[in-house]
PLY file of the C-alpha trace (Angstrom):
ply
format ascii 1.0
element vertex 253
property float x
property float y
property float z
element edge 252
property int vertex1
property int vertex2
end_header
-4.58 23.80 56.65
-4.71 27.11 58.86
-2.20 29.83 57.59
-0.32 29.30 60.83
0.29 25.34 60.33
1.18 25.60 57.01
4.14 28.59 58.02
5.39 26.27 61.04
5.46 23.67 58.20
7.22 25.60 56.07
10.29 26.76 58.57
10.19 22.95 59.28
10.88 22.18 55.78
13.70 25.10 55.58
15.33 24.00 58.69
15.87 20.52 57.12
16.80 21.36 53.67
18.22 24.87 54.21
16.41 26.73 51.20
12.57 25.84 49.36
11.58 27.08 46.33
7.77 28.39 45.44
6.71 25.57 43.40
7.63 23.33 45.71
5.97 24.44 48.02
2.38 25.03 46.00
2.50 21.74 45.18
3.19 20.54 48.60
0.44 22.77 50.28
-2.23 22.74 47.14
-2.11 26.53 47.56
-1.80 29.76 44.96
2.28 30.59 44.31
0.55 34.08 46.14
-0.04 32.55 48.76
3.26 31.17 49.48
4.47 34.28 48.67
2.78 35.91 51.49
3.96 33.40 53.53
7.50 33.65 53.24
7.19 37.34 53.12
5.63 36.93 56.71
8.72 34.67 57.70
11.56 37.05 56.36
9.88 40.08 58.60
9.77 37.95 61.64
13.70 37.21 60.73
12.99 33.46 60.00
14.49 33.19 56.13
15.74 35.12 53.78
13.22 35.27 50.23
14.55 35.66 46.94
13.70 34.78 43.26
11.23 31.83 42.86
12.04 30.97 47.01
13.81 31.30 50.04
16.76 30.26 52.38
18.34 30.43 55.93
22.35 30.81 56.03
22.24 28.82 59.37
23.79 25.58 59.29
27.09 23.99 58.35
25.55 21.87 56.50
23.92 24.10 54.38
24.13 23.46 50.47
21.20 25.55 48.89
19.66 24.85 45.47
21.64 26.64 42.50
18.29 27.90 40.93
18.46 30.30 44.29
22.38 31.05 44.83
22.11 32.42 41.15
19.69 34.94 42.72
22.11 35.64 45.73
24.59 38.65 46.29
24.32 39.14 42.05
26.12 42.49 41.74
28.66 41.16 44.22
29.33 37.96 41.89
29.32 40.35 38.82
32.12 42.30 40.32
34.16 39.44 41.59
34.08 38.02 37.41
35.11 41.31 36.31
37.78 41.56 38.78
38.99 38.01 36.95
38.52 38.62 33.41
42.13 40.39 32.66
43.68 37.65 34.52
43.02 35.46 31.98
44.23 35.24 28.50
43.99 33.46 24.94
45.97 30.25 24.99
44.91 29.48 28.53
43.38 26.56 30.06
41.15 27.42 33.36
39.01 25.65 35.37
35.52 26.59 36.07
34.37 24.90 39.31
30.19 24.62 40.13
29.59 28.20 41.77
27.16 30.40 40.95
30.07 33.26 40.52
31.92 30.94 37.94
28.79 31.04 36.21
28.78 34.51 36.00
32.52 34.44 34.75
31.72 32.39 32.62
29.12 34.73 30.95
32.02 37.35 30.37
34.68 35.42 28.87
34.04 36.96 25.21
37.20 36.96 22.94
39.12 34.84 24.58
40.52 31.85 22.86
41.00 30.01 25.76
40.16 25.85 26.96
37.30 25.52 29.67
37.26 22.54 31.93
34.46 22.46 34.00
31.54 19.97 36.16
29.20 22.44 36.40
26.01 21.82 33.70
25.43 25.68 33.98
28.75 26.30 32.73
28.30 24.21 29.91
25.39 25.50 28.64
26.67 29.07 28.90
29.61 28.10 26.91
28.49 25.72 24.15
27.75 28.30 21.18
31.01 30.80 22.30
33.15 29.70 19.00
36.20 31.03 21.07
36.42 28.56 23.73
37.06 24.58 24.16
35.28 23.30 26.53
36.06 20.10 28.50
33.18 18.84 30.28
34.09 16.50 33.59
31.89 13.62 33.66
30.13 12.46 37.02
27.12 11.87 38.97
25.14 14.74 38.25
24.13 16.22 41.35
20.77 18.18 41.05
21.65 20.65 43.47
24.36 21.78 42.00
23.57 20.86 38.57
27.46 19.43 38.66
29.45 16.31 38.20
30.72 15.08 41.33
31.87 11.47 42.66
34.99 9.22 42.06
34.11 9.06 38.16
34.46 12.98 38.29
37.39 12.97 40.24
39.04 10.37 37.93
38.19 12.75 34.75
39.64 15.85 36.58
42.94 14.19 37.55
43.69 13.66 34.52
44.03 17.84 33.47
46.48 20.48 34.56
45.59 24.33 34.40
47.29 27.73 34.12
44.54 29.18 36.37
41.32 27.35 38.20
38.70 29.58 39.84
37.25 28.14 43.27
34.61 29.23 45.39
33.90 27.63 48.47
30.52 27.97 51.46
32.94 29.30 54.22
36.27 30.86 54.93
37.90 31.16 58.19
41.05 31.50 59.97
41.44 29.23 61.78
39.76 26.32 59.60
40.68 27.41 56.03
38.04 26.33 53.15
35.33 24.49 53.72
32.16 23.65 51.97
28.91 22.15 52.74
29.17 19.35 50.50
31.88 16.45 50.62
31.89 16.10 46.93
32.14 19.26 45.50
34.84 20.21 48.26
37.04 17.22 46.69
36.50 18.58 43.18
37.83 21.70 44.59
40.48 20.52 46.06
41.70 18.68 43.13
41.17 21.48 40.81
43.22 23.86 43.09
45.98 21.41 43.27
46.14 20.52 39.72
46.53 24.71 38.64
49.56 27.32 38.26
47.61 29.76 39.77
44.20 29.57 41.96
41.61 32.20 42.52
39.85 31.69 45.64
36.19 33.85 44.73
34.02 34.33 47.43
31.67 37.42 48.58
31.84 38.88 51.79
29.27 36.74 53.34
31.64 34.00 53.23
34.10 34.96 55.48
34.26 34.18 59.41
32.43 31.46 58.63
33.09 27.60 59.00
30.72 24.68 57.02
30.47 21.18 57.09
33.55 19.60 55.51
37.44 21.02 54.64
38.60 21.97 51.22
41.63 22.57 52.40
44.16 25.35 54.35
45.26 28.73 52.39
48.61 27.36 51.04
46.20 26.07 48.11
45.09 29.52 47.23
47.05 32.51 45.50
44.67 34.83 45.14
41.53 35.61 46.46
38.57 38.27 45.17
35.68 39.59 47.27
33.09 42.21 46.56
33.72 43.99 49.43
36.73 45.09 52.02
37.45 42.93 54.37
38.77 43.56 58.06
41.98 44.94 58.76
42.59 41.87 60.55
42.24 39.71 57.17
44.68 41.67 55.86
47.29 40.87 58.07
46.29 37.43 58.04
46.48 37.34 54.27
49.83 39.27 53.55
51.69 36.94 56.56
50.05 33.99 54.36
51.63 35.92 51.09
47.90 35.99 49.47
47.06 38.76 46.78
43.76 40.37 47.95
41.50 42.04 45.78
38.81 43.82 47.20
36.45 45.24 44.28
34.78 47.73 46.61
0 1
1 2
2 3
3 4
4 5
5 6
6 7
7 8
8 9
9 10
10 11
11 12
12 13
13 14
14 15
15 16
16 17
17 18
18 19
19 20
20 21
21 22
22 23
23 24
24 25
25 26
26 27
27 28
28 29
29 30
30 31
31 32
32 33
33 34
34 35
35 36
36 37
37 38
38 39
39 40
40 41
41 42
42 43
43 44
44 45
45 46
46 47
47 48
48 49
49 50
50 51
51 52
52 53
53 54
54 55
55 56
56 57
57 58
58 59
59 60
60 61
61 62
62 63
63 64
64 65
65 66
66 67
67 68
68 69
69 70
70 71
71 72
72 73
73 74
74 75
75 76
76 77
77 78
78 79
79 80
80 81
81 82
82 83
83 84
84 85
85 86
86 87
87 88
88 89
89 90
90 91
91 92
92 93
93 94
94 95
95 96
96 97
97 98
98 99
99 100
100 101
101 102
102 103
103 104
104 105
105 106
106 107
107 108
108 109
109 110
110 111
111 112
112 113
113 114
114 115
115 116
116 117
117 118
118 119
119 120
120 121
121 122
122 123
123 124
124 125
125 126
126 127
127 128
128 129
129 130
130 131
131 132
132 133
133 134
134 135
135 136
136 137
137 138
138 139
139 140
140 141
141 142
142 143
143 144
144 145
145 146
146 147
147 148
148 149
149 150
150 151
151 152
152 153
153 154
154 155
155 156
156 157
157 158
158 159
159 160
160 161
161 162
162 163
163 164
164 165
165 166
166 167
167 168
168 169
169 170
170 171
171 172
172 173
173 174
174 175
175 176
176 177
177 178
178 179
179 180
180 181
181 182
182 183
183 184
184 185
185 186
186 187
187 188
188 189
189 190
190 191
191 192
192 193
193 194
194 195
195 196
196 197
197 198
198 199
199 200
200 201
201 202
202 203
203 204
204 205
205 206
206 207
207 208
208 209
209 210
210 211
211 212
212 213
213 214
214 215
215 216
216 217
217 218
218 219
219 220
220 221
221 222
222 223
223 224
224 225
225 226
226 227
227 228
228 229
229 230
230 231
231 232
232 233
233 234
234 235
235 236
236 237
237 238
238 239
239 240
240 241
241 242
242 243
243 244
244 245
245 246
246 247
247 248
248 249
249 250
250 251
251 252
C-alpha cells in the first residue's frame, strides 16, 4: 500500500473510532511501529489528529470515548494538579468514590496515609490500590468495558446503589452551560450520575479542555455538583455562572 493510501486509511479509521493506537495499526498495515509513527506525525502537522504515547486521537465528535491506555497520556500535569487540589479534602474515616477517569486514577496514586474506604468500577483504580494497607477498597462489579477498563451496565448500577459516600469524585467528556454534564458514553454517564447522587459532597474534576463543550449523552445539570477543580482559570463568564449556581471553583493555575 502507497504511503498516501495507507494515511487516508488511517484518518478513516480515527474518524470512526475517535483515537488508534500504534500496534494497532502495525498489525493492521503489516508495517514497522516507525513507520506509523511517521505517519501520524505527518497527520498531526497537517492538523488531522493529535499523537501521543503509543497513538493518537481527534477531540471532534460527541461521540467521542477514546481508549484509556491514551487519556492516561492526555493533559498529565493538568490531572496531577487537579488530584492534588483533592487530596486535603479528604480524610481518614471517609468513604469516596472513585469513578473510571483517567484523573481519578491519578488521585488515586496520591491517597497515601489515609485510612479511608474506596468504592470504585474502574480496573485501573483497583490495581493502583490493592497493596495500599490503608485503604478498603470496594470494587463495583459489571460488564467490563475495555475502553474504559470499568464496570458498567445494570449489574454495576445495582452494586453502586447499594453504597452512600461522604465525597465521590466525577469527571465527565464535556461541560457546558447550557447542557450541564455530559459524556460520550451512556453507561459510564449513569454510573456517574448515580455516584453523584448517592454522595455528601461531589467533586466535579475536569481540565480545561472540557469546558464549552457538549458530548453525546447527559449526566446530568449542575445542582448534582458542589465543587468543581480545573487546571486552569476559567472565563470570567464561568465565574458568574458558577457563583449564581453556588459552586466552589478551584482553579489550580
Amino acid at each position: 500500500m502507497l504511503p498516501i493510501a495507507r494515511r487516508n486509511k488511517i484518518k478513516e479509521l480515527i474518524t470512526e473510532k475517535k483515537s488508534v493506537t500504534v500496534t494497532e495499526l502495525t498489525k493492521l498495515f503489516k508495517v514497522t511501529e516507525e513507520t506509523i509513527r511517521r505517519d501520524l506525525k505527518q497527520l498531526e502537522e497537517e492538523g488531522f489528529l493529535n499523537r501521543t504515547y503509543g497513538g493518537a486521537y481527534i477531540s471532534e465528535g460527541v461521540q467521542n470515548d477514546v481508549d484509556i491506555t491514551l487519556r492516561e497520556h492526555i493533559h498529565v500535569e493538568g490531572k496531577q494538579k487537579i488530584a492534588s487540589q483533592c487530596l486535603p479534602f479528604i480524610h481518614s474515616g471517609d468513604s469516596i468514590f472513585l469513578d473510571a477517569s483517567t484523573t481519578s486514577v491519578v488521585l488515586a496514586s496520591m491517597l497515601q496515609g489515609k485510612k479511608i474506604t474506596v468504592v470504585t468500577n474502574s480496573i485501573k483504580i483497583v490495581n493502583t490500590l490493592v497493596d495500599n494497607p490503608d485503604i478498603d477498597l470496594v470494587v463495583i462489579g459489571g460488564t467490563l468495558a475495555k475502553s474504559s477498563l470499568s464496570n458498567v451496565g445494570k449489574t454495576a448500577e445495582y452494586h453502586l446503589n447499594h453504597y452512600f459516600f461522604d465525597t465521590a469524585f466525577i469527571s465527565c467528556r464535556s461541560v457546558s452551560m447550557q447542557h450541564g454534564l455530559t459524556d460520550s458514553n451512556e453507561q459510564q454517564a449513569a454510573m456517574r450520575k448515580l455516584a453523584a447522587e448517592h454522595a455528601n459532597n461531589v467533586f466535579l474534576i475536569a481540565d480545561y479542555t472540557k469546558f464549552d463543550k457538549t458530548s453525546f449523552t447527559r449526566i446530568g445539570g449542575f445542582d448534582l455538583v458542589d465543587t468543581i477543580v480545573v487546571d486552569q482559570k476559567l472565563s470570567a463568564e464561568w465565574h458568574q455562572f458558577l457563583e449564581e449556581k453556588q459552586i466552589t471553583l478551584i482553579e489550580c493555575d
